[in-house]
DRENDO-1510 file (C-alpha; in Angstrom, 1 decimal, always signed):
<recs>
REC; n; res; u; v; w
REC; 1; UNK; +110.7; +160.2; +101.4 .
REC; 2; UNK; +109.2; +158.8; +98.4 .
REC; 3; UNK; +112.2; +157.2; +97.4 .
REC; 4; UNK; +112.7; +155.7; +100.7 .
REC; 5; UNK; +109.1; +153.9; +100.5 .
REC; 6; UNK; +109.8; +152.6; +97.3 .
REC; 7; UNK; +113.2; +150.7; +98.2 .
REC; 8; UNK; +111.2; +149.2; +101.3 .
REC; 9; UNK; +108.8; +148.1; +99.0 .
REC; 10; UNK; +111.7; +146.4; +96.9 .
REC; 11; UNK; +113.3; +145.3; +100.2 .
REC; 12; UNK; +110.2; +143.3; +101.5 .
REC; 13; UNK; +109.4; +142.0; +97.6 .
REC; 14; UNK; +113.2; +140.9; +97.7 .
REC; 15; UNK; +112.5; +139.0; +101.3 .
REC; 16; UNK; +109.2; +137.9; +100.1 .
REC; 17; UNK; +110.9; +135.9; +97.0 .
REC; 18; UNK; +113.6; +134.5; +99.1 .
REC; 19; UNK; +110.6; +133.3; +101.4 .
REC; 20; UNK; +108.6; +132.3; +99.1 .
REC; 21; UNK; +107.4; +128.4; +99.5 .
REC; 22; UNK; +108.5; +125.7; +96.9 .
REC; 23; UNK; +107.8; +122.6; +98.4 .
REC; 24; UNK; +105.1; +120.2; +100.5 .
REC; 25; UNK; +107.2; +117.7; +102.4 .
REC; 26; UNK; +104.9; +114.7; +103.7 .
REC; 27; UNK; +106.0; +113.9; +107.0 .
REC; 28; UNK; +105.8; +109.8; +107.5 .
REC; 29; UNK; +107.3; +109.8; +110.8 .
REC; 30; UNK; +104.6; +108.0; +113.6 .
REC; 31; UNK; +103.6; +111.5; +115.7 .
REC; 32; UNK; +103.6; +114.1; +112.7 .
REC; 33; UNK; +101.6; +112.2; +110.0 .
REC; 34; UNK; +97.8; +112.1; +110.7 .
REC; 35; UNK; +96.7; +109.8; +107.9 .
REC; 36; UNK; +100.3; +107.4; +106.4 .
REC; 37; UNK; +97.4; +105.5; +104.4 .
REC; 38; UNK; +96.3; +108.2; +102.7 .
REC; 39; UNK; +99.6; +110.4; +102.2 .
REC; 40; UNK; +100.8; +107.2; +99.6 .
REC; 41; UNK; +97.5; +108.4; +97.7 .
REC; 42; UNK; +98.6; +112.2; +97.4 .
REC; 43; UNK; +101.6; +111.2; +96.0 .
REC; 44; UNK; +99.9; +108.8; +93.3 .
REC; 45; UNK; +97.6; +111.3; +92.4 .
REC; 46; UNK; +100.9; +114.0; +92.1 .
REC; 47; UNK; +102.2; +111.9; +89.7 .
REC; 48; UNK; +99.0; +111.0; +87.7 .
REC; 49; UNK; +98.8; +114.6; +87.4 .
REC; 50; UNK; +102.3; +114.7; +85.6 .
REC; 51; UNK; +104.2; +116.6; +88.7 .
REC; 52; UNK; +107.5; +115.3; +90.1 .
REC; 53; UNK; +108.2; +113.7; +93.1 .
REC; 54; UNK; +110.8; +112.2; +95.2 .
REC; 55; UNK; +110.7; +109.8; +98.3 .
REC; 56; UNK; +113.3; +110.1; +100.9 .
REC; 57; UNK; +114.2; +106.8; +102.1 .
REC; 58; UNK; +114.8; +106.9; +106.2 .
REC; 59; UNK; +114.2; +110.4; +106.5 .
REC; 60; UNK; +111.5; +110.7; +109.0 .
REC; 61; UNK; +109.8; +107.4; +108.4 .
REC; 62; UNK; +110.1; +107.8; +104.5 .
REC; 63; UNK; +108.3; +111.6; +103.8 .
REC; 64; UNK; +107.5; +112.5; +100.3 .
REC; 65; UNK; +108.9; +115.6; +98.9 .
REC; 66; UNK; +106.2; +117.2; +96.4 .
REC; 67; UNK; +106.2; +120.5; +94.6 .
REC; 68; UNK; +104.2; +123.5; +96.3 .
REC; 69; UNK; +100.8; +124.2; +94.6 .
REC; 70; UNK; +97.3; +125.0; +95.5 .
REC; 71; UNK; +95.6; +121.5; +94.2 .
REC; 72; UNK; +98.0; +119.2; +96.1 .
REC; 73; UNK; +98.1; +121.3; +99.6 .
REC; 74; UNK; +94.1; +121.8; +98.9 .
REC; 75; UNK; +94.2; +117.9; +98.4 .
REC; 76; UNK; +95.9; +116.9; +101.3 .
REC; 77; UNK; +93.4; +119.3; +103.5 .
REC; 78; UNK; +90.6; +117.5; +102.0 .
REC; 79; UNK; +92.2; +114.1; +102.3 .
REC; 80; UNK; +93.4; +114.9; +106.0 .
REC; 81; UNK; +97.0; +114.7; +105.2 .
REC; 82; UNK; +99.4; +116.3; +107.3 .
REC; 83; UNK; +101.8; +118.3; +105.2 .
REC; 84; UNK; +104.9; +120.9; +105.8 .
REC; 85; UNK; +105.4; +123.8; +103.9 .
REC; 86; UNK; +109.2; +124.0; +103.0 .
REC; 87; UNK; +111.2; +127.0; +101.3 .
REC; 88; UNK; +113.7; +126.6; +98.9 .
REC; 89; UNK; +116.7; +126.6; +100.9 .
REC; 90; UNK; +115.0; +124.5; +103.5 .
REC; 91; UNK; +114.1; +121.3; +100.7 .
REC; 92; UNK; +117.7; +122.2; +99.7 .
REC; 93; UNK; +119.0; +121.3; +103.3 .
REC; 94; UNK; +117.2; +118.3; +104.0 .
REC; 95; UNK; +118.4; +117.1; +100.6 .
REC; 96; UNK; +121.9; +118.2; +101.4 .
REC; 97; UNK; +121.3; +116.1; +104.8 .
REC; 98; UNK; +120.2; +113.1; +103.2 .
REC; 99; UNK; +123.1; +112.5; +100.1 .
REC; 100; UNK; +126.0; +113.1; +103.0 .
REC; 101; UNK; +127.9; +110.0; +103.0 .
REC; 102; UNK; +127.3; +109.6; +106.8 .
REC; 103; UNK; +123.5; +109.4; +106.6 .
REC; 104; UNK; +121.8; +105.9; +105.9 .
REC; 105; UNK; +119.2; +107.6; +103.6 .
REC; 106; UNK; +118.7; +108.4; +99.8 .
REC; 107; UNK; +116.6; +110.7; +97.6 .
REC; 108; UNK; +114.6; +108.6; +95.1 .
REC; 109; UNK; +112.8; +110.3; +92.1 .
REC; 110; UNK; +109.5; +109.4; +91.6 .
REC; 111; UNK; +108.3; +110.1; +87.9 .
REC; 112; UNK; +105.3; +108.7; +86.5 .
REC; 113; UNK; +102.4; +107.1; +88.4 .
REC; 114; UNK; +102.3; +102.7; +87.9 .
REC; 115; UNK; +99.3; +101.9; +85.8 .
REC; 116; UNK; +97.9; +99.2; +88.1 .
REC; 117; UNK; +95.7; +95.7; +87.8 .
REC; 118; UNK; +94.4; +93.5; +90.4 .
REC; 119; UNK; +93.8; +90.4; +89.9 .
REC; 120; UNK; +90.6; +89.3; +91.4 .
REC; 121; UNK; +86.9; +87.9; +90.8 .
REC; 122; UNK; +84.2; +89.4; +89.4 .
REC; 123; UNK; +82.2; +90.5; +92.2 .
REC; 124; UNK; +84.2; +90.6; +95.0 .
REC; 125; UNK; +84.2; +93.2; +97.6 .
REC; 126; UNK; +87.0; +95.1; +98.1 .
REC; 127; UNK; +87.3; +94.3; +101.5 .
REC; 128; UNK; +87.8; +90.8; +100.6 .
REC; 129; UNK; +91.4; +91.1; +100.0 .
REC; 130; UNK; +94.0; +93.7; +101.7 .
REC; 131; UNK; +95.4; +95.2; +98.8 .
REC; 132; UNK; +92.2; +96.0; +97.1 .
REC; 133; UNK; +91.3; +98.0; +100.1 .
REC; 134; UNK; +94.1; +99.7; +100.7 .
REC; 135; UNK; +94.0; +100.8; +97.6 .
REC; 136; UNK; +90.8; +102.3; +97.8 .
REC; 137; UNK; +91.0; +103.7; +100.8 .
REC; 138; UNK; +94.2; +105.7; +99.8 .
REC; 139; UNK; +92.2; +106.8; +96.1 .
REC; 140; UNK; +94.9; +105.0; +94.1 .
REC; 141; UNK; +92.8; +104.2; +91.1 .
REC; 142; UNK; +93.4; +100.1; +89.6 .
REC; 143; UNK; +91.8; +98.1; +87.2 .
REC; 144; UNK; +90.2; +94.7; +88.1 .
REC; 145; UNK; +91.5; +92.0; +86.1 .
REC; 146; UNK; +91.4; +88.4; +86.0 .
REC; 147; UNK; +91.8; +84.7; +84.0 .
REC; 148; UNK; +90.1; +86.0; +80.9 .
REC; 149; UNK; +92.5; +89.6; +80.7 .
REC; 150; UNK; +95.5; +87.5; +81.9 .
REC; 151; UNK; +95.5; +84.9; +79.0 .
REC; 152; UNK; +93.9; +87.8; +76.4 .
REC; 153; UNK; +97.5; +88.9; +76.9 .
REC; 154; UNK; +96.1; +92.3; +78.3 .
REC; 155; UNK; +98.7; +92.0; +81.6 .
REC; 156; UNK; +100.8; +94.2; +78.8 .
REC; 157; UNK; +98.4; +97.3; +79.5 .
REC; 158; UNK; +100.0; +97.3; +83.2 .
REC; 159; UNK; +102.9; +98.2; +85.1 .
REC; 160; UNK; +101.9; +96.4; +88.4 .
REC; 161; UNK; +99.9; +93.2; +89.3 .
REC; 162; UNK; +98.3; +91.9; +92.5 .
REC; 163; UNK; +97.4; +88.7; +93.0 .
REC; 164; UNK; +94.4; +88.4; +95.1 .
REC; 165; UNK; +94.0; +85.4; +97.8 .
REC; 166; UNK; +94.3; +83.1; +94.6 .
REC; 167; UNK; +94.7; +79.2; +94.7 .
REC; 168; UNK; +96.8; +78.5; +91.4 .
REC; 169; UNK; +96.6; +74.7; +91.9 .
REC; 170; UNK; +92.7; +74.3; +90.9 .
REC; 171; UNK; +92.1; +73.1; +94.9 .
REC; 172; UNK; +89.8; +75.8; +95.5 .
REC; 173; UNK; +91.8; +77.0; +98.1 .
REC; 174; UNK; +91.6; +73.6; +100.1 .
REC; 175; UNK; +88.2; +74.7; +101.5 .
REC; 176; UNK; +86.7; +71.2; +100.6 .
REC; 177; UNK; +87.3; +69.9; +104.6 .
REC; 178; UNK; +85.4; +72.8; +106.2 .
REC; 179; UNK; +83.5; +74.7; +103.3 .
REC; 180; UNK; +82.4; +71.6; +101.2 .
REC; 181; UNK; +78.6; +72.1; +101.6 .
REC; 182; UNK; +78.7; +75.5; +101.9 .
REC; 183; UNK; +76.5; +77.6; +99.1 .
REC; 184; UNK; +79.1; +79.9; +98.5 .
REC; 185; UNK; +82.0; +76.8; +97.7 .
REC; 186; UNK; +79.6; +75.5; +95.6 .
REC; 187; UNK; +79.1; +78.2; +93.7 .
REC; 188; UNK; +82.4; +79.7; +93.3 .
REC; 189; UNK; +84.0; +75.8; +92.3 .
REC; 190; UNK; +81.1; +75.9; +89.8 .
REC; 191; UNK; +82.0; +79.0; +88.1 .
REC; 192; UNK; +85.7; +78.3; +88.3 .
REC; 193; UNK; +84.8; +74.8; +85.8 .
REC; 194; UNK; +82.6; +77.1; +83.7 .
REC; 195; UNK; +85.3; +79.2; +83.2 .
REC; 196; UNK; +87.8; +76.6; +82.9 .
REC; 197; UNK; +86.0; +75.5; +80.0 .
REC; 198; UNK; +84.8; +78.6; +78.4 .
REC; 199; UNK; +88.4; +79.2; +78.0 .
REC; 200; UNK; +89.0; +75.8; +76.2 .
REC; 201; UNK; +90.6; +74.2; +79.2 .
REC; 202; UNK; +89.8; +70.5; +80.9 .
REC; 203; UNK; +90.0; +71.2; +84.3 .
REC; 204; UNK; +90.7; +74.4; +86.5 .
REC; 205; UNK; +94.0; +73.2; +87.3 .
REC; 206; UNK; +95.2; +73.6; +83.8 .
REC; 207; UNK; +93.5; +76.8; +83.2 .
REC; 208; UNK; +95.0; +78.4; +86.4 .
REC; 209; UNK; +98.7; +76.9; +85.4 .
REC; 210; UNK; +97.6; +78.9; +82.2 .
REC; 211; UNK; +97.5; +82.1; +84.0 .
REC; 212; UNK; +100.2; +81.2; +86.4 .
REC; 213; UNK; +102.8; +80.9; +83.2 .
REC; 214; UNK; +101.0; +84.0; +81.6 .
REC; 215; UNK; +101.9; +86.2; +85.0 .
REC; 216; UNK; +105.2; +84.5; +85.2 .
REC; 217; UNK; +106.4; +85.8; +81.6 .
REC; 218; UNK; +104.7; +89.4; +82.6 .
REC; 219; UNK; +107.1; +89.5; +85.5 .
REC; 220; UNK; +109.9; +88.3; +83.4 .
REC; 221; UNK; +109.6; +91.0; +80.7 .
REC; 222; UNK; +109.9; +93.6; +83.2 .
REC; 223; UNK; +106.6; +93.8; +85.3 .
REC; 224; UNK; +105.9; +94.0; +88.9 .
REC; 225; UNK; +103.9; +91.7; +90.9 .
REC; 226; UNK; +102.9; +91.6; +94.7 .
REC; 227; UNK; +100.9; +88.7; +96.1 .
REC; 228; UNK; +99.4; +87.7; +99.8 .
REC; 229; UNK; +98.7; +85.1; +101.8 .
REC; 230; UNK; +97.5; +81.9; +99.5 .
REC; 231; UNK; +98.3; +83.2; +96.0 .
REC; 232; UNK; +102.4; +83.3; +97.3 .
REC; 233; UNK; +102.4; +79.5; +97.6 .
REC; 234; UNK; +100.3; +78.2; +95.0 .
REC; 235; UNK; +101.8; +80.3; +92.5 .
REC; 236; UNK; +104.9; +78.9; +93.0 .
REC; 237; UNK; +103.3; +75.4; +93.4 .
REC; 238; UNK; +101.7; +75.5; +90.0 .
REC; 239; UNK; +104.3; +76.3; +88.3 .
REC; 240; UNK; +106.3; +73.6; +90.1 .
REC; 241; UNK; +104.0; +71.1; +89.0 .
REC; 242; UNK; +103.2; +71.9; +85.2 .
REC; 243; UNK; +102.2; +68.7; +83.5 .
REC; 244; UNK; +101.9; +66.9; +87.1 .
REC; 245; UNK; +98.6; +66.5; +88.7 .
REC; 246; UNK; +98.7; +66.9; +92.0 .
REC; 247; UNK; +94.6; +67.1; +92.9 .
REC; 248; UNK; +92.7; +64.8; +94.4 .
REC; 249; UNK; +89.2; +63.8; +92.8 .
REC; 250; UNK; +87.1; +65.8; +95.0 .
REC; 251; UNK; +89.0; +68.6; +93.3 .
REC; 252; UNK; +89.2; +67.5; +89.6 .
REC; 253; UNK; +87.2; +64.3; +89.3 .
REC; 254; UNK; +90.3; +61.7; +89.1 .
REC; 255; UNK; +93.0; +60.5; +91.5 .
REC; 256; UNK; +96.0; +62.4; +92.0 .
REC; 257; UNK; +99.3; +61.0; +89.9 .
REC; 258; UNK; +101.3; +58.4; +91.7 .
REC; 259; UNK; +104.5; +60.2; +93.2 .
REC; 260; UNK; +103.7; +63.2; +92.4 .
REC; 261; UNK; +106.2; +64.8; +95.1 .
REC; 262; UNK; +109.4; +63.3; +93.1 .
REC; 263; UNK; +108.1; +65.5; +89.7 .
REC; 264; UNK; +108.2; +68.3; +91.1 .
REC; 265; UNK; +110.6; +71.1; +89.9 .
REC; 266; UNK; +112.0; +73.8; +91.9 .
REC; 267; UNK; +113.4; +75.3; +89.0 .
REC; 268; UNK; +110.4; +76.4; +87.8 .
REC; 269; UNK; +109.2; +78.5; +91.0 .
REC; 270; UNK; +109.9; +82.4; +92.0 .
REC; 271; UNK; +110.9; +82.1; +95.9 .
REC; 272; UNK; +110.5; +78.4; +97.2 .
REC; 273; UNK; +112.9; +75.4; +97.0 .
REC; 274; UNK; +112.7; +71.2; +98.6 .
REC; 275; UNK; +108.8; +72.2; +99.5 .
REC; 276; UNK; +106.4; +69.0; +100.2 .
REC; 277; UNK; +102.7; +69.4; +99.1 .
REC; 278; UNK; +100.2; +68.2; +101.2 .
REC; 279; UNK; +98.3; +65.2; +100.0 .
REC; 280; UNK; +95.1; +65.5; +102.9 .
REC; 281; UNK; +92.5; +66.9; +100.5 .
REC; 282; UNK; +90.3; +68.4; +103.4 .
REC; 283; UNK; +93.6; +69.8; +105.5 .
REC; 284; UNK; +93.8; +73.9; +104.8 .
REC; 285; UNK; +97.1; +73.5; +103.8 .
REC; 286; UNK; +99.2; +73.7; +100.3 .
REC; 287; UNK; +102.4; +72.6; +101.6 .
REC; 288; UNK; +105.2; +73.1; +104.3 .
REC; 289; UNK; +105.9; +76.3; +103.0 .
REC; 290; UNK; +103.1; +77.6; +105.0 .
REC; 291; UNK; +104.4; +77.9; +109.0 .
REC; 292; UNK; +100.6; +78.3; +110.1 .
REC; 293; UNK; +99.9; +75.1; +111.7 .
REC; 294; UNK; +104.0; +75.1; +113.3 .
REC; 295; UNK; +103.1; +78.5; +114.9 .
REC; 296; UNK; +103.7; +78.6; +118.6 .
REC; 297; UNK; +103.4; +82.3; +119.4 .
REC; 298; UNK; +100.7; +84.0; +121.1 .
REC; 299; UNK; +99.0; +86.9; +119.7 .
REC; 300; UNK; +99.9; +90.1; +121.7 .
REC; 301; UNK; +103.7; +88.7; +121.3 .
REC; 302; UNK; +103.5; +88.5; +117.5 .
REC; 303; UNK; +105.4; +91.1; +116.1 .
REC; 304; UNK; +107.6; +90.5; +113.0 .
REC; 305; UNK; +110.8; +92.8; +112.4 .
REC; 306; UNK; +112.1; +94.6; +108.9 .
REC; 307; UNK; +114.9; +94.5; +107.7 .
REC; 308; UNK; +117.6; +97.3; +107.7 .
REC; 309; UNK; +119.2; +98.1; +104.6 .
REC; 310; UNK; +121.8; +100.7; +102.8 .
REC; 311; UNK; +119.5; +103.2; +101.8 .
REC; 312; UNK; +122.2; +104.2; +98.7 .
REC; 313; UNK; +123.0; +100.8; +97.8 .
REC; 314; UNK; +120.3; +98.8; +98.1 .
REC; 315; UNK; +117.1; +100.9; +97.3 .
REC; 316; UNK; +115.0; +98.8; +96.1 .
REC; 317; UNK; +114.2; +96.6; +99.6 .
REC; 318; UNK; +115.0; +99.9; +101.2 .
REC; 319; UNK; +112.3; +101.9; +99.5 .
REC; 320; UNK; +110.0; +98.1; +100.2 .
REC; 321; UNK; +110.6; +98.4; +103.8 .
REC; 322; UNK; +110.0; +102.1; +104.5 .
REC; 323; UNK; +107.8; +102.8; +108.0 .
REC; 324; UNK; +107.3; +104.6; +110.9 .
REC; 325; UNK; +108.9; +101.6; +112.8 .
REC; 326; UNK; +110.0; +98.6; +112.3 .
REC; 327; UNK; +108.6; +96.3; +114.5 .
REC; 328; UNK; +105.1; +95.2; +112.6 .
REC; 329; UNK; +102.4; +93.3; +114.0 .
REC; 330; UNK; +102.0; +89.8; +112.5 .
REC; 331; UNK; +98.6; +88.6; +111.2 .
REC; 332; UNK; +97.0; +85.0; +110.3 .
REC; 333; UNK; +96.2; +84.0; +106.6 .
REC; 334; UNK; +95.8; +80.8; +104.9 .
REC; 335; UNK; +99.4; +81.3; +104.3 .
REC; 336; UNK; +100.5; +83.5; +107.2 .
REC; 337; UNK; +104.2; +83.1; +106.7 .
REC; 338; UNK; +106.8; +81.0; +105.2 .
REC; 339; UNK; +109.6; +78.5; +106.5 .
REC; 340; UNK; +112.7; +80.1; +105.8 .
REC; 341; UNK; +114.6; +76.9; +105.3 .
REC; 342; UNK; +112.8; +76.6; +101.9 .
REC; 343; UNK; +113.4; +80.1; +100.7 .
REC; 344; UNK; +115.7; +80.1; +97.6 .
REC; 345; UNK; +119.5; +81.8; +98.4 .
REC; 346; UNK; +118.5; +84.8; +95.9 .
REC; 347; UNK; +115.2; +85.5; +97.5 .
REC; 348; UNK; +115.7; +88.7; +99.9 .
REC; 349; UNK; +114.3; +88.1; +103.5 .
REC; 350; UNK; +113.1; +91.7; +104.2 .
REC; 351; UNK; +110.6; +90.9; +107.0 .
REC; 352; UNK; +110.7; +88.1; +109.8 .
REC; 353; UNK; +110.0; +86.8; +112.8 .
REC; 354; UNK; +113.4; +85.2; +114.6 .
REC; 355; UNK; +111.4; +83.5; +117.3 .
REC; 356; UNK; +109.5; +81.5; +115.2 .
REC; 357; UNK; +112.1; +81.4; +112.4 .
REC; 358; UNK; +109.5; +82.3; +110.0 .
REC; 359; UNK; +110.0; +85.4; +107.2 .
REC; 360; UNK; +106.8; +87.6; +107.0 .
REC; 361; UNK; +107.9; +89.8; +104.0 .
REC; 362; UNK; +110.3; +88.5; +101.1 .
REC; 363; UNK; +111.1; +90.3; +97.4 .
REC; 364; UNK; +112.9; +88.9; +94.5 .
REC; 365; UNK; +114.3; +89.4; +90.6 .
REC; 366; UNK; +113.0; +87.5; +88.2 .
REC; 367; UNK; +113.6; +88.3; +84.8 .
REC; 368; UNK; +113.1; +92.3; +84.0 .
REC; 369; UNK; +111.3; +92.3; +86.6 .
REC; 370; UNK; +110.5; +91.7; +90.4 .
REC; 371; UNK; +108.2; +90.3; +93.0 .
REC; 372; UNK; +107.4; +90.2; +96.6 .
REC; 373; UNK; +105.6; +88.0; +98.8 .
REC; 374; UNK; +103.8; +89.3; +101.7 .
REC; 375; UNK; +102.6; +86.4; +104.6 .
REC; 376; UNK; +99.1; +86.9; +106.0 .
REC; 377; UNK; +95.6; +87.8; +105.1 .
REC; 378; UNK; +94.4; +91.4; +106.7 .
REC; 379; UNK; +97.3; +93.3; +108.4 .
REC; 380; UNK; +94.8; +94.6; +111.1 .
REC; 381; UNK; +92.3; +91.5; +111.3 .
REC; 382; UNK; +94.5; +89.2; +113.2 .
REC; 383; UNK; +92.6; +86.0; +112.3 .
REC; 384; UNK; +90.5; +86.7; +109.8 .
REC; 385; UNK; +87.5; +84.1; +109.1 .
REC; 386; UNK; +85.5; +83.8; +106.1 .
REC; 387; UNK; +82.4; +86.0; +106.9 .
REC; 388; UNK; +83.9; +88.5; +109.0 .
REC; 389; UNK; +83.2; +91.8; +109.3 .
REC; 390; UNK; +85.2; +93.9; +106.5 .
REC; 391; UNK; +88.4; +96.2; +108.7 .
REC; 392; UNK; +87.3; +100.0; +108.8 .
REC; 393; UNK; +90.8; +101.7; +107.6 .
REC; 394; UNK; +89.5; +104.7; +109.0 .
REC; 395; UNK; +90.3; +102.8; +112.1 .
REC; 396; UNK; +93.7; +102.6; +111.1 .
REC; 397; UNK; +95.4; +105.4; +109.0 .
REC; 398; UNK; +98.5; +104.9; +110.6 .
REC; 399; UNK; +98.5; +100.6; +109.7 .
REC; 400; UNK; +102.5; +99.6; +109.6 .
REC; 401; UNK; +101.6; +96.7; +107.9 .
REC; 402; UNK; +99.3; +98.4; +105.0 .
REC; 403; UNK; +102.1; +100.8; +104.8 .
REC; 404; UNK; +104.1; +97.5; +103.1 .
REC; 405; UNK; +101.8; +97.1; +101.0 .
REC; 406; UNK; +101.7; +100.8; +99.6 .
REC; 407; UNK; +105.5; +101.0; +99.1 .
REC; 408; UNK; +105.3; +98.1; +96.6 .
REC; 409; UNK; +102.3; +100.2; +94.6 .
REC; 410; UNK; +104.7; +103.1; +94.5 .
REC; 411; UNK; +108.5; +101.1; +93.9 .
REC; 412; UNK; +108.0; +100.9; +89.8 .
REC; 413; UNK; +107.4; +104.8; +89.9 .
REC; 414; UNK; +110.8; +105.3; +91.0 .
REC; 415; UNK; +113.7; +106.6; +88.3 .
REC; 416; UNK; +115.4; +103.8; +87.2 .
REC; 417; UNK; +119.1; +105.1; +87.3 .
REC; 418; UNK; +118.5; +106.0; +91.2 .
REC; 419; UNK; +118.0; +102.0; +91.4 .
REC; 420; UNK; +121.5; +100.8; +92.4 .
REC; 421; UNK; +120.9; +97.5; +93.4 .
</recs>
């Protein structure tokens, strides 16, 4: 009898091994996952604290396969993240589903958390800017950075760069029309000269250009960079127009160069080609790159659509384009979206709205290293006006378009050999 108790014992240890749990899978599918927001976060903080993890690409909205351990399931519970407990053999199968041939999916490694700088004012509130607060709402730690970092060369400390709502021409954003007598436009053009000439520069313009090339060579030596609304545009502008002088004196204090439009080198820019500038000095507008003002769509119809991709060929705008669905709603910024005609042929279109012929979403190679432009201010703040209330995420765990956002955060954490593209 003794003997008989003893090999049950080894029987249900046996059983109890085989059982035994080896993975958290992080659903990202639209009904399972309570908090998408937050689940990017648990996986940041995985691989800040050294573990392992891999992202499968189309498999249930793009879940995250983590290793099974106290701290990270105690850490979703806390972070209300829903998580699945999977055994050995069961991680096994979903991975044997996802490398068959048939499937449009791909397991990408995910090994060491980006260290991460945005770009940004001193003293702005997060909520000012969509990727800041994204950011903290998921608890993916970043470093504020900006003009006097970027030219102290310290853009080498980083892995990943957002440019916050930034006008890189020294126009101020093209506020002068409406904002001109406005306290805060004051102040904030008046700090911009006094920085501009702490750092040994004549006018903002040429300081900004400074940064502009400065960001442009971190991207080229291998870094990351995502950008929103104005700072797409004027980036691209700036560097278009090195040694040009495209402000007006309200901006800079003297006229404009004559025919300024004919010096201007589309070589020299990341995504945009044949763009005209906008002269008006109190119109809210860069250029025609911008498709704000040739928008004819009404708000409960404006949707845009992502692109589908071959999850084993092309990973990289596959793991940029991972949701819960792919139908996104659009959203207003000074640069909301941009004309697809004056897109460069290299530049991938990976979200867009066909209607208006407009692309939402774009990514490209420059260099080492790669960017992507993202149209529109606040993903869920339609039309968002200076002095508006900031967006409560808690609103909105489940935000398609912050998910965009988070997938760029997380793409230079994936294995480089997995990257096929």
């Amino acid at each position: 009898m003794k003997n008989f108790k003893s090999i049950i014992v080894i029987l249900f240890l046996l059983v109890a091994i085989q059982v035994k749990a080896n993975f958290i899978l992080l659903p990202m599918d639209e009904t399972t996952q309570k908090n998408h927001l937050k689940a990017y976060g648990i996986t940041f903080w995985c691989l800040d604290k050294k573990y392992k993890a891999s992202w499968l690409l189309n498999y249930r909205g793009g879940s995250f396969l983590l290793p099974d351990a106290p701290e990270i399931r105690k850490e979703c519970q806390i972070r209300n993240v829903s998580f699945e407990i999977l055994s050995d053999s069961e991680a096994n199968q979903i991975l044997d589903e996802i490398s068959s041939p048939s499937m449009n999916m791909e397991t990408v490694v995910l090994e060491k958390a980006p260290k991460i700088a945005v770009y940004t004012p001193k003293g702005k509130q997060p909520w000012d800017d969509a990727v800041t607060m994204v950011l903290t709402y998921a608890e993916i730690p970043f470093t504020p950075i900006y003009d006097e970092e970027v030219l102290s060369d310290q853009l080498l400390l980083y892995d990943w760069l957002h440019l916050h709502h930034e006008d890189f021409t020294g126009q101020y954003g093209k506020f002068y029309g409406m904002y001109k007598n406005a306290p805060w436009y004051i102040e904030q053009k008046r700090d911009a000269e006094a920085l501009a000439t702490k750092l040994g520069y004549a006018k903002v313009s040429e300081e900004k250009l400074a940064v502009a090339k400065k960001i442009r060579d971190f991207v080229i030596g291998g870094g990351f960079m995502f950008a929103m609304c104005s700072a797409t545009d004027s980036f691209d502008i700036a560097l278009s127009a090195e040694g040009v002088d495209i402000c007006e004196s309200v901006f800079d204090g003297d006229d404009s160069e004559a025919n300024y439009q004919s010096k201007i080198d589309y070589s020299k820019t990341f995504a945009f080609k044949d763009f005209i500038l906008d002269r008006k000095y109190d119109h809210y507008e860069f250029s025609d790159i911008d498709m704000t003002d040739k928008r004819k769509i009404p708000m409960e119809k404006d949707y845009f659509t992502l692109m589908e991709f071959s999850a084993k060929w092309d990973v990289i705008p596959s793991m940029l384009c991972q949701n819960h669905t792919q139908l996104v709603k659009g959203f207003m910024g000074q640069t909301t979206s941009f004309d697809r005609s004056l897109i460069k042929s290299n530049v991938l279109i990976l979200g867009s709205n066909e209607i208006n012929d407009e692309a939402r979403y774009i990514h490209g190679q420059k260099g080492k290293g790669f960017f992507t432009f993202y149209g529109g201010h606040d993903p869920e703040d339609y039309r968002h006006q200076v002095g508006d209330e900031p967006t409560v995420l808690d609103l909105h765990p489940n935000s398609p378009g912050f998910r965009l956002i988070l997938n760029n955060v997380l793409f230079p954490a994936a294995r480089k050999k997995k990257q096929k593209t």
